[in-house]
C-alpha positions as CSV (number, residue, x, y, z in Angstrom):
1,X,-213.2,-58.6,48.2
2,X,-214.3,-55.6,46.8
3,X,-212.0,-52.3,45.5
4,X,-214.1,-48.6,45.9
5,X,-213.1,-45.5,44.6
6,X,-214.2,-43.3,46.5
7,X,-214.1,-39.8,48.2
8,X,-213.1,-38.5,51.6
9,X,-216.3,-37.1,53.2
10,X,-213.3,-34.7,55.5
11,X,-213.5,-31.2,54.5
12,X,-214.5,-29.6,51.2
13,X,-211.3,-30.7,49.5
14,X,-212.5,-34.2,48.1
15,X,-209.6,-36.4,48.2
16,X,-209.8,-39.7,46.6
17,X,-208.6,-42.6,47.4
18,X,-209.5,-46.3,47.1
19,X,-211.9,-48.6,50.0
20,X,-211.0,-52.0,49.9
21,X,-214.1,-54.2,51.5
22,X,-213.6,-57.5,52.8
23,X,-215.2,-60.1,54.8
24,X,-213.1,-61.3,57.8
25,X,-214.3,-62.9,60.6
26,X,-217.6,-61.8,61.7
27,X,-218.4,-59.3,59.5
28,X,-216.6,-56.9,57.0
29,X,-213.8,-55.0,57.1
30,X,-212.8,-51.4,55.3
31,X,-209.1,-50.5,54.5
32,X,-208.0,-47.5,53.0
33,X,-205.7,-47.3,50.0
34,X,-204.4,-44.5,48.1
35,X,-205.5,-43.0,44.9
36,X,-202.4,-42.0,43.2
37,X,-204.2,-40.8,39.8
38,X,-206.4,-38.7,42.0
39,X,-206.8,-35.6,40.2
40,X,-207.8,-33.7,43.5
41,X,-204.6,-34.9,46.4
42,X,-202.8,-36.6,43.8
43,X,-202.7,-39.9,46.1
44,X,-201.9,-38.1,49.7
45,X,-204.1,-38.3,52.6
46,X,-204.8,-36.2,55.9
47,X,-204.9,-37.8,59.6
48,X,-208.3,-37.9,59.0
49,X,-208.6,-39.8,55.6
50,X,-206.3,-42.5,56.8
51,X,-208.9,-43.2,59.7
52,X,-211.9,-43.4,57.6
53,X,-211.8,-47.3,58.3
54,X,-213.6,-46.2,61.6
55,X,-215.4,-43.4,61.2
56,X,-217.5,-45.9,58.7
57,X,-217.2,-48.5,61.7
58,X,-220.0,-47.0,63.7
59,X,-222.9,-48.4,64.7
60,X,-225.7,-48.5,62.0
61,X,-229.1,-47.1,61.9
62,X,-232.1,-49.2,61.8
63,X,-235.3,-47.8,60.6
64,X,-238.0,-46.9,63.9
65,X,-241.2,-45.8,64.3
66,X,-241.8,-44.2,68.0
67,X,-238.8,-46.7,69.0
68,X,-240.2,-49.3,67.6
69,X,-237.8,-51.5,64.5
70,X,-239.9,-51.3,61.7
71,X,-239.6,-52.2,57.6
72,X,-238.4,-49.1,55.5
73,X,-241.4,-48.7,53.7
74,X,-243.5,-48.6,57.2
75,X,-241.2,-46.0,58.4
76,X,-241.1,-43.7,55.2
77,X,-245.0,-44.1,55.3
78,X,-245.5,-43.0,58.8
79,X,-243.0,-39.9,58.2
80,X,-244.6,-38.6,55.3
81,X,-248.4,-39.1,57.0
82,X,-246.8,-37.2,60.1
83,X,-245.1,-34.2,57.7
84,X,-248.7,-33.9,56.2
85,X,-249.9,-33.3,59.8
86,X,-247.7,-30.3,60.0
87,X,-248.3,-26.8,59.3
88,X,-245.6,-25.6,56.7
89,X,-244.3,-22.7,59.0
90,X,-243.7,-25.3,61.8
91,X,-241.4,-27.8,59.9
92,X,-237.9,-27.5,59.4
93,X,-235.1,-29.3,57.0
94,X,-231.5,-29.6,57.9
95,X,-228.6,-31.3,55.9
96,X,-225.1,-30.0,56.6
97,X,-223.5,-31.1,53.5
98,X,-220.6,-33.5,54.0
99,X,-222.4,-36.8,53.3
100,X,-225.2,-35.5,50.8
101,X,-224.9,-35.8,47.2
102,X,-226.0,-33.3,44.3
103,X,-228.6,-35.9,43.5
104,X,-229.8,-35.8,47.6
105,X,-229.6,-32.1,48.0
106,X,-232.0,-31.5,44.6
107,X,-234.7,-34.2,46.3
108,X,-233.8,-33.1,49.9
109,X,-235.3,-29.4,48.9
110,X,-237.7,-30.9,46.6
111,X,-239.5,-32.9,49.3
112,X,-239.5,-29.9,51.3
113,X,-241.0,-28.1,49.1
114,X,-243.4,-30.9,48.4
115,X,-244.8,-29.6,52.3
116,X,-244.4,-26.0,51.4
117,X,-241.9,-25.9,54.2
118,X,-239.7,-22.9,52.9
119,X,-237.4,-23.5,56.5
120,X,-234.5,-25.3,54.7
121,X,-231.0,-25.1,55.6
122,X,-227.4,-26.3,54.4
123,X,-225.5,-24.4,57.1
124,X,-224.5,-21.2,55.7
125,X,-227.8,-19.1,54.8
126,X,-227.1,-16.5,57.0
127,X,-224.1,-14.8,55.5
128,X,-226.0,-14.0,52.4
129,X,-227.8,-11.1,54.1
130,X,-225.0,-8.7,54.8
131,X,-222.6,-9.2,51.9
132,X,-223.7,-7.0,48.0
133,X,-225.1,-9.9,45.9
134,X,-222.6,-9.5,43.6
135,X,-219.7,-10.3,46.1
136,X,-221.8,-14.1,46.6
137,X,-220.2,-15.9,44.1
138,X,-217.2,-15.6,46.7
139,X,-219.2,-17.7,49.3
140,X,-220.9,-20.1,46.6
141,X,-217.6,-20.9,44.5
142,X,-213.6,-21.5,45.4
143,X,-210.5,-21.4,43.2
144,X,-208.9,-24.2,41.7
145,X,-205.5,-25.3,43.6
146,X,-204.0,-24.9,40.6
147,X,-204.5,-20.9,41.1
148,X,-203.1,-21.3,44.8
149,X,-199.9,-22.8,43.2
150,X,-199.7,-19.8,40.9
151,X,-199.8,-17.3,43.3
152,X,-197.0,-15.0,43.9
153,X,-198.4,-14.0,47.5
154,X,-200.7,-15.2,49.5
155,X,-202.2,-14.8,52.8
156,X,-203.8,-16.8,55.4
157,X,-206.1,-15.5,57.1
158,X,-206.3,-17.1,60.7
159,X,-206.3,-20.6,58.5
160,X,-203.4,-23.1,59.6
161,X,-203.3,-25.1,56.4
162,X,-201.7,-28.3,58.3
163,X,-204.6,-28.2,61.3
164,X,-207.8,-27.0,58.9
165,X,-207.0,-28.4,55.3
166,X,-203.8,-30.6,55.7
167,X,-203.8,-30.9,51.6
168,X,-204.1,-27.4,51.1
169,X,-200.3,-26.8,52.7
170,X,-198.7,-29.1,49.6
171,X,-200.1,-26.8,47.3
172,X,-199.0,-23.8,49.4
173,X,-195.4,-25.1,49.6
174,X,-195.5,-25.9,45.8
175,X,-196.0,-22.3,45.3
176,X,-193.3,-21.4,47.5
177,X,-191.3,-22.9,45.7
178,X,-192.0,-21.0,42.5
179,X,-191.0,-17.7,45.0
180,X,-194.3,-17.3,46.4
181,X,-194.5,-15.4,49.5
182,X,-196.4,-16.9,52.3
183,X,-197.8,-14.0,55.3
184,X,-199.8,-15.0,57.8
185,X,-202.7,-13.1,60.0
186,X,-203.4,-15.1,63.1
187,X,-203.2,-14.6,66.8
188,X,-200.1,-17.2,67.0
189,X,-197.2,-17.9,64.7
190,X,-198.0,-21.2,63.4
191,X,-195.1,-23.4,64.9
192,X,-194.7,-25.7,61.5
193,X,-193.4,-22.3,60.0
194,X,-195.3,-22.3,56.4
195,X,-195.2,-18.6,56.7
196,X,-192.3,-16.0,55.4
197,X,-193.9,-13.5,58.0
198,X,-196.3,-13.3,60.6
199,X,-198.6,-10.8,61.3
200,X,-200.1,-10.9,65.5
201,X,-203.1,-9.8,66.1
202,X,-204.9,-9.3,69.5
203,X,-207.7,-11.1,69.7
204,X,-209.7,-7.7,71.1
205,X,-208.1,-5.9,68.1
206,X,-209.1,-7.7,65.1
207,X,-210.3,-3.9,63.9
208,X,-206.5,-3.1,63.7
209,X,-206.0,-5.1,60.8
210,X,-208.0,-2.3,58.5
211,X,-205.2,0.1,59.4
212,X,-202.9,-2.9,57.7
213,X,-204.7,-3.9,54.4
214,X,-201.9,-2.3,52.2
215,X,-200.2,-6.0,53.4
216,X,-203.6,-8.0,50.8
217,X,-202.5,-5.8,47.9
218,X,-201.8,-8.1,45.0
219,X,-201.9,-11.2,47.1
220,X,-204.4,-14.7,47.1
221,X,-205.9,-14.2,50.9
222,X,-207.1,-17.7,51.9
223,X,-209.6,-17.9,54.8
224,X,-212.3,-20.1,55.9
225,X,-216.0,-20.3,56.2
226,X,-218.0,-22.5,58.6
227,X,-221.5,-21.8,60.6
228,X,-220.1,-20.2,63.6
229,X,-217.5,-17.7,61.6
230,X,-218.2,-14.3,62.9
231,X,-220.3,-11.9,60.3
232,X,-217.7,-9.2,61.3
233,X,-215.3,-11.4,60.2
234,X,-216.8,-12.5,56.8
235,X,-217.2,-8.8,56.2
236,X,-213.7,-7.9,57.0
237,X,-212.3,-10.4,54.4
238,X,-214.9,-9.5,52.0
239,X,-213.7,-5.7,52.5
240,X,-210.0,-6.3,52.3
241,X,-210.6,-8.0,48.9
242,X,-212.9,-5.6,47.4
243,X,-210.5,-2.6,48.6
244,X,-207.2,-4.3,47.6
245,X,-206.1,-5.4,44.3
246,X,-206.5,-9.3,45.6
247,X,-208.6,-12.4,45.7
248,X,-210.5,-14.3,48.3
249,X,-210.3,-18.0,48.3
250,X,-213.2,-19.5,51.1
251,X,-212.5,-23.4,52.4
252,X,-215.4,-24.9,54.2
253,X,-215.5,-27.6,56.3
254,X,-218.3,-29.7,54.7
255,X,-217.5,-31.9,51.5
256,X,-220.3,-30.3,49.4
257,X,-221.4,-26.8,50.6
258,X,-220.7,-25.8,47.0
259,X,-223.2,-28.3,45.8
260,X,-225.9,-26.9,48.8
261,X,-225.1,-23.7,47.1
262,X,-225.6,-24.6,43.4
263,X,-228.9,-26.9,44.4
264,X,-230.4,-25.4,46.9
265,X,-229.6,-21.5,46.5
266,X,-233.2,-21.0,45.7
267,X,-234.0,-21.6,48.8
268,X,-231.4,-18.8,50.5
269,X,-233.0,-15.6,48.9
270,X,-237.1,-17.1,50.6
271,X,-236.2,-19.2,53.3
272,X,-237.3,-17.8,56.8
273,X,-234.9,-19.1,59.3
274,X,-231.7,-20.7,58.7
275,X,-229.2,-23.3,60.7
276,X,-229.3,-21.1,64.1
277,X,-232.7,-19.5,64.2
278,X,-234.3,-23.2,63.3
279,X,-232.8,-24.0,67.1
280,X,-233.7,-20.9,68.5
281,X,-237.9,-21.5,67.1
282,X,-237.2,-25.2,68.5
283,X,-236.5,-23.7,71.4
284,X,-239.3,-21.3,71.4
285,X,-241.6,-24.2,70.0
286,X,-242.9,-22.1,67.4
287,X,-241.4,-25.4,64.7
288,X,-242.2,-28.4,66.0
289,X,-241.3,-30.9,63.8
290,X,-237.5,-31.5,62.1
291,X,-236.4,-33.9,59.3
292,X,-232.4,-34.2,59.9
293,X,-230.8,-35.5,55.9
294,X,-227.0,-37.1,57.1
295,X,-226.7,-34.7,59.5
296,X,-225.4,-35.6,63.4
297,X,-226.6,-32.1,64.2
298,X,-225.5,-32.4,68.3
299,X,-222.0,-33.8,67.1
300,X,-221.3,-31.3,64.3
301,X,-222.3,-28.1,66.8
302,X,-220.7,-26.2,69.9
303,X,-222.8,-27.5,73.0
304,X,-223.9,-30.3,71.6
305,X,-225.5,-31.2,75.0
306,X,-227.9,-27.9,74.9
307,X,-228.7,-28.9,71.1
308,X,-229.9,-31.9,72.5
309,X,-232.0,-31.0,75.1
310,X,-233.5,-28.0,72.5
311,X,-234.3,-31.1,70.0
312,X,-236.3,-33.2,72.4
313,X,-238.7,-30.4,72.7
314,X,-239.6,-31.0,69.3
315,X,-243.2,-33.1,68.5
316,X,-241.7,-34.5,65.4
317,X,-238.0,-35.5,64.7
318,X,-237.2,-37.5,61.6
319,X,-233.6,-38.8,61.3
320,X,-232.3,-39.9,58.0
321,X,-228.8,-41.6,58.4
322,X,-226.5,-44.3,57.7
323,X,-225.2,-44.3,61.6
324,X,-226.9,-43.8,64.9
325,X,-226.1,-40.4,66.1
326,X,-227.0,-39.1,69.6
327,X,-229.9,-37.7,68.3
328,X,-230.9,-41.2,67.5
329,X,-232.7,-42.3,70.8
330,X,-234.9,-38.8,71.0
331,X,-235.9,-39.0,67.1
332,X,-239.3,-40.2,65.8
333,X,-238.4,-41.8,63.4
334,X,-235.3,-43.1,61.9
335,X,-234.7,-43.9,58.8
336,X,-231.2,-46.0,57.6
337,X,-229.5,-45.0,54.2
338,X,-226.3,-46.1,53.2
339,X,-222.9,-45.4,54.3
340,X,-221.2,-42.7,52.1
341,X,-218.9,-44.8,50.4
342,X,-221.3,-47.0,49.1
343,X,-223.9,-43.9,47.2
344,X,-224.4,-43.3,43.6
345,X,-224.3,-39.7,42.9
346,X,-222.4,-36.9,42.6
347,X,-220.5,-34.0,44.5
348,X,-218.8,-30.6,43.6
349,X,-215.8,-29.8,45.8
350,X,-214.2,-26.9,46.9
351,X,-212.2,-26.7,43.1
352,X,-214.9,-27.0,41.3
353,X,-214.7,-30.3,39.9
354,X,-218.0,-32.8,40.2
355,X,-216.7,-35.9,41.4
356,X,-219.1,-39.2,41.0
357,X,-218.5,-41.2,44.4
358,X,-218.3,-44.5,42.7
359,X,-220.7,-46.4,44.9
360,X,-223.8,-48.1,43.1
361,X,-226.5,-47.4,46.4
362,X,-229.8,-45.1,45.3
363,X,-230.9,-45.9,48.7
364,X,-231.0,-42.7,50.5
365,X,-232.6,-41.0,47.8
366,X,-235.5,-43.0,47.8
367,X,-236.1,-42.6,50.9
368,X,-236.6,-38.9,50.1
369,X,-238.0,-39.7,46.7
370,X,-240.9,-42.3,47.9
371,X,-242.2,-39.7,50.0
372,X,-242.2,-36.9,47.9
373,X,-242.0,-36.8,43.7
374,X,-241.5,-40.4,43.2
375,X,-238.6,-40.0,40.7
376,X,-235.8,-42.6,39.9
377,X,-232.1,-42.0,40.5
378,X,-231.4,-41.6,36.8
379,X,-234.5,-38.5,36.4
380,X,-232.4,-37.0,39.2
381,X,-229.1,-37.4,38.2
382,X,-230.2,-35.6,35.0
383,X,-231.7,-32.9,36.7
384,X,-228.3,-32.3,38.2
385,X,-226.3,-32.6,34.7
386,X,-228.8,-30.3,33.6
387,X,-228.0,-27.7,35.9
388,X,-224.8,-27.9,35.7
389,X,-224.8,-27.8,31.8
390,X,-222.8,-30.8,31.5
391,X,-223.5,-33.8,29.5
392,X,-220.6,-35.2,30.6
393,X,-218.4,-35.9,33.7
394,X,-214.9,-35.7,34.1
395,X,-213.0,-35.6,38.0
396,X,-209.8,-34.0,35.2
397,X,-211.5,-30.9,34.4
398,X,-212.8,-27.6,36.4
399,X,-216.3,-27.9,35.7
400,X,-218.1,-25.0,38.0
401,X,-215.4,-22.3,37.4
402,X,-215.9,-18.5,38.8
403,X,-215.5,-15.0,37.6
404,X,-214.2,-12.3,39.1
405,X,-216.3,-9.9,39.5
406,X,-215.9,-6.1,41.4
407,X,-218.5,-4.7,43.8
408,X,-218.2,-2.0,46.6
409,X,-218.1,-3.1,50.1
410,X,-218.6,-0.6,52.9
411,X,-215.4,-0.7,55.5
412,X,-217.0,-2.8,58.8
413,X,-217.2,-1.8,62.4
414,X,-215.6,-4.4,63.7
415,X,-216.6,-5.1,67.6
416,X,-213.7,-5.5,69.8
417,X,-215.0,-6.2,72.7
418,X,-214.9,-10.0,73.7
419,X,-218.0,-11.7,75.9
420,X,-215.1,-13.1,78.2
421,X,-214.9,-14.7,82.1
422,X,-215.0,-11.9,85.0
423,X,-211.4,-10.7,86.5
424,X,-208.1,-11.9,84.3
425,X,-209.8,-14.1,81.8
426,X,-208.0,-15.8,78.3
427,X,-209.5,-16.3,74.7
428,X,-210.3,-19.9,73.6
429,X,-209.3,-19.8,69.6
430,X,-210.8,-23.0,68.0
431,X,-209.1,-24.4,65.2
432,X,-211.4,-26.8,63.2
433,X,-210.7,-30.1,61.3
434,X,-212.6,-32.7,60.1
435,X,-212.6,-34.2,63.4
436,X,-213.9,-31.4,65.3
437,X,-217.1,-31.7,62.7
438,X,-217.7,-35.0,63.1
439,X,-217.8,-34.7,66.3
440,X,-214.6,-36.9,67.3
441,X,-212.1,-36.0,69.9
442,X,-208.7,-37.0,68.5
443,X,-206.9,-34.8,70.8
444,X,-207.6,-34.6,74.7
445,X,-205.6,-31.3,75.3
446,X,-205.5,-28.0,75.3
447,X,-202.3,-25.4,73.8
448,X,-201.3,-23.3,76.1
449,X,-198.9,-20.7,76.9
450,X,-195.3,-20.8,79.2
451,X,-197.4,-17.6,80.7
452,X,-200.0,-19.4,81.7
453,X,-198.2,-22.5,82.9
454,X,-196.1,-20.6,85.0
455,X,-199.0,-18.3,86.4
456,X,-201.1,-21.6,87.2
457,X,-199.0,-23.0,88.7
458,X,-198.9,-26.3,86.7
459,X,-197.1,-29.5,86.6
460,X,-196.5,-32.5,84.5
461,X,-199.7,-34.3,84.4
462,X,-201.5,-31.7,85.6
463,X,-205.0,-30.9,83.9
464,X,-206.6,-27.2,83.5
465,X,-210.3,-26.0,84.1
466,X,-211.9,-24.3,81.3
467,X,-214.7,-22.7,82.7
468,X,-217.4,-20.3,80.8
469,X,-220.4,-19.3,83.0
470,X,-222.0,-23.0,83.9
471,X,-220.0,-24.8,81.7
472,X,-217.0,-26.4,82.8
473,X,-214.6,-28.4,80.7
474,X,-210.9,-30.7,82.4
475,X,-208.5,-31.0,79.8
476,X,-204.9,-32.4,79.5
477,X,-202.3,-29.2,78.5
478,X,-199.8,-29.0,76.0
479,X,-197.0,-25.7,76.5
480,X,-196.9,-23.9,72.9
481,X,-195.6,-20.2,71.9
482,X,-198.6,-18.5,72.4
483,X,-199.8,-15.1,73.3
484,X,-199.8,-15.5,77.6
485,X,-203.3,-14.9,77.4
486,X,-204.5,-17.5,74.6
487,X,-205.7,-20.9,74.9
488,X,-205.8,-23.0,71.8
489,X,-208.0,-26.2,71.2
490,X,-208.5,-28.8,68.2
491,X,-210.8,-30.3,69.7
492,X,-214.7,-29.9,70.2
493,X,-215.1,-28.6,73.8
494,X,-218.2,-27.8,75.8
495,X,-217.4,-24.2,75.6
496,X,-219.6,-22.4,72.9
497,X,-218.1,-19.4,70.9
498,X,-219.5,-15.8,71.8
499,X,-219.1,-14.7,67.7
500,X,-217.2,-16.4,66.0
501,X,-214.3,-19.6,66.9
502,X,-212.9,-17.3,69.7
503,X,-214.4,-16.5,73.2
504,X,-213.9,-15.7,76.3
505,X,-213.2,-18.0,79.5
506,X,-211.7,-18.5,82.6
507,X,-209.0,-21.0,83.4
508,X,-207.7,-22.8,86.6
509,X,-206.2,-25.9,87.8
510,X,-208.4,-28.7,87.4
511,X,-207.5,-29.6,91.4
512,X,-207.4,-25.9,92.8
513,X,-210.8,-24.0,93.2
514,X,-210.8,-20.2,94.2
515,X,-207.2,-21.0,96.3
516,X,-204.2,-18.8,95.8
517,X,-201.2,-20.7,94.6
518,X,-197.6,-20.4,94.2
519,X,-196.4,-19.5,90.7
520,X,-194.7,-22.6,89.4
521,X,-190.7,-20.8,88.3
């Protein structure tokens, strides 16, 4: 029996907590234990962390070679002889952040430069174009949630802290209780009623909420950034901070963006194509050849089934992973690393604080490292403390802290006009979790509204259509006080986002096709 402490891989928060490995039976057997000294969630867990026995029960990875089981060292040599038969502007590098450590991101963009491939990406390149470079250290660095409890008034900005960052909402009620006031901005009153006031918005009249900013004066506005947040929308909060005497706090959904950002920001100011535009040159076969680090790129993305069929075009997919992902059958070559639990290495979470995962496995970095600089864990690892300027680590202490800093930030046009489904259409509102990113399914409904219940016609055990162009989507319902025309879901659908975690669609009976029915009183 053997006691881990360890990290959830979840969201960007970092909650620690304690992995107890045993053998039983056939093979072994992961329990999850609370941290109570956690400096981070002080012992508490999410839905999500208390289910990490499964998520690291899936099926492993084995290392192939043109789906063939090879050794390792057979299958590193054959991906680094096929890299080398690249050209540089055809190769791309992904690793969304949520499984990579400090230590994997530094050889992760070494090895890619080791090709001269300058097509690297962490997930969040593209909203470095539009924003002044001095407003970046907003995107690259959060806030300790010490500064959350201290805040007098804060607002949430289309975030529901129980559905996006569960942990976050003790630290907003702490603050409440000091007298803090709690608004929210969203297109639905949050049922769990965390908020002293609610501010509606229609979801073709986000622009409206310029005419409203005197509501961010003096406040902590909390809102979140994730590949498929709208630019518009980025801009907005960036121009309500920078025109209100207020802060901006930005939670992400992967564990270390803010070590992507520290490691691999050289690579944001060159790089030629980031997360999106990588799939769109797939698609175009102008790159040919992908190396995926941790990354279940069709389970962490909206259409996961077009992202598929876009990868298999490719001449060349390497797939580094501990688990077999869909992507799996169609890659190259695979190459197994070690569950996240078990790493040696480092990450920086959303606070600030670099957190050492506790494992004792180098094994996914040399993978990386025997085909690119050759260096040992321990070169690596002081690379990293170099960086970060510290000789020493401690989870107690707010290592990679932020300053303020002011900058001018031209008020946005803000497009109100919604791609949406011809005739009386609704708005699909996503509200991401950790399971929505790792591609899991943990709720098989919808939220909708008595409106639409009513106007569909619907009965117990009924299921709804979701329908946008082609796609189509049968879902279970669940009546909530929402806006009649609003359709809220948790879950990863087949529905992709026009800009942004809200678009437009149609919505039926899942029985009833083009009929007229009676309205259900």
């Amino acid at each position: 029996m053997k006691v881990i402490s360890s990290i959830c891989p979840g969201c960007s928060i970092g909650c620690g907590l304690y992995l107890l490995e045993s053998e039983e039976g056939e093979g072994k057997r992961i329990k999850i234990l609370h941290r109570k000294n956690s400096a981070v969630n002080e012992g508490k867990l999410c839905e999500f962390g208390t289910h990490l026995h499964v998520y690291y029960g899936r099926e492993a990875l084995n290392n192939t070679a043109d789906g063939r089981e090879v050794e390792q060292n057979d299958a590193i040599e054959e991906a680094k002889k096929r890299l080398y038969g690249m050209k540089p502007e055809e190769l791309a590098f992904i690793a969304l952040p949520g499984t990579v450590t400090n230590e994997e991101i530094l050889s992760f963009a070494s090895l890619a430069s080791e090709f001269r491939c300058e097509n690297i990406s962490f997930g969040f390149e593209r909203f470095f174009r539009e924003i002044p470079e001095e407003a970046s250290y907003i995107i690259e660095r959060g806030l300790p949630f010490s500064e959350v409890e201290k805040a007098s008034r804060i607002i949430l900005f289309f975030v529901d802290p129980f559905v996006h960052y569960p942990l976050l909402a003790r630290r907003i009620l702490k603050a409440k209780k000091k007298g803090a006031k709690v608004v929210e901005v969203a297109f639905a009153k949050n049922e769990r009623g965390i908020a002293d006031e609610t501010v509606l918005v229609e979801p073709t009249a986000v622009a409206g909420i310029k005419e409203k900013k005197e509501i961010f004066e003096n406040s902590l506005i909390i809102g979140e950034l994730t590949p498929y947040t709208n630019l518009q929308f980025l801009e907005l909060m960036m121009w309500l901070n920078a025109s209100t005497a207020s802060r901006l706090f930005l939670l992400k959904p992967f564990l270390n963006v803010t070590g992507a950002f520290l490691f691999g920001c050289g690579y944001f100011s060159k790089r030629k194509k980031d997360l999106f535009e990588i799939i769109d040159g797939i698609e175009r076969e102008e790159i040919r050849a992908l190396y995926l680090l941790e990354t279940d790129l069709a389970g962490a993305m909206l259409g996961g089934e077009e992202v598929t069929k876009t990868i298999s075009k490719l001449d060349l997919l390497i797939e580094q992973n501990a688990y077999r992902t869909v992507l799996s059958d169609t890659a190259t070559i695979t190459l197994r690393s070690e569950p996240f639990f078990m790493k040696k290495g480092t990450i920086v979470n959303i606070e600030g604080r670099v957190l050492e995962l506790g494992g004792e496995s180098e094994k996914g970095l040399q993978v990386m490292e025997n085909m690119g600089k050759g260096r040992s864990y321990e070169e690596v690892h002081e690379e990293v403390k170099k960086r970060l300027g510290l000789p020493t680590l401690n989870e107690f202490v707010i290592a990679i802290k932020r300053e303020e800093r002011s900058f001018d930030m031209a008020e946005p046009k803000i497009e109100s006009e919604i791609e949406g489904a011809e005739g009386e259409g609704y708005f699909l509102w996503y509200k991401t979790n950790p399971f929505f990113w790792c591609g899991v399914r943990n709720k098989n409904f919808v939220e909708i509204s008595p409106a639409a219940l009513r106007k569909l016609g619907l009965f117990r055990g009924d299921e709804v259509e979701i329908v946008q162009g082609e796609r189509r989507e049968k879902m279970g319902f669940k009546i909530s006080e929402l806006p009649p025309n609003l359709i809220l879901a948790e879950s990863k659908l087949s529905i992709k986002p026009f800009k942004g975690l809200l678009t437009g669609v149609e919505m039926r009976r899942a029985d009833i096709k083009n009929k007229k029915i009676e309205k259900f009183l």
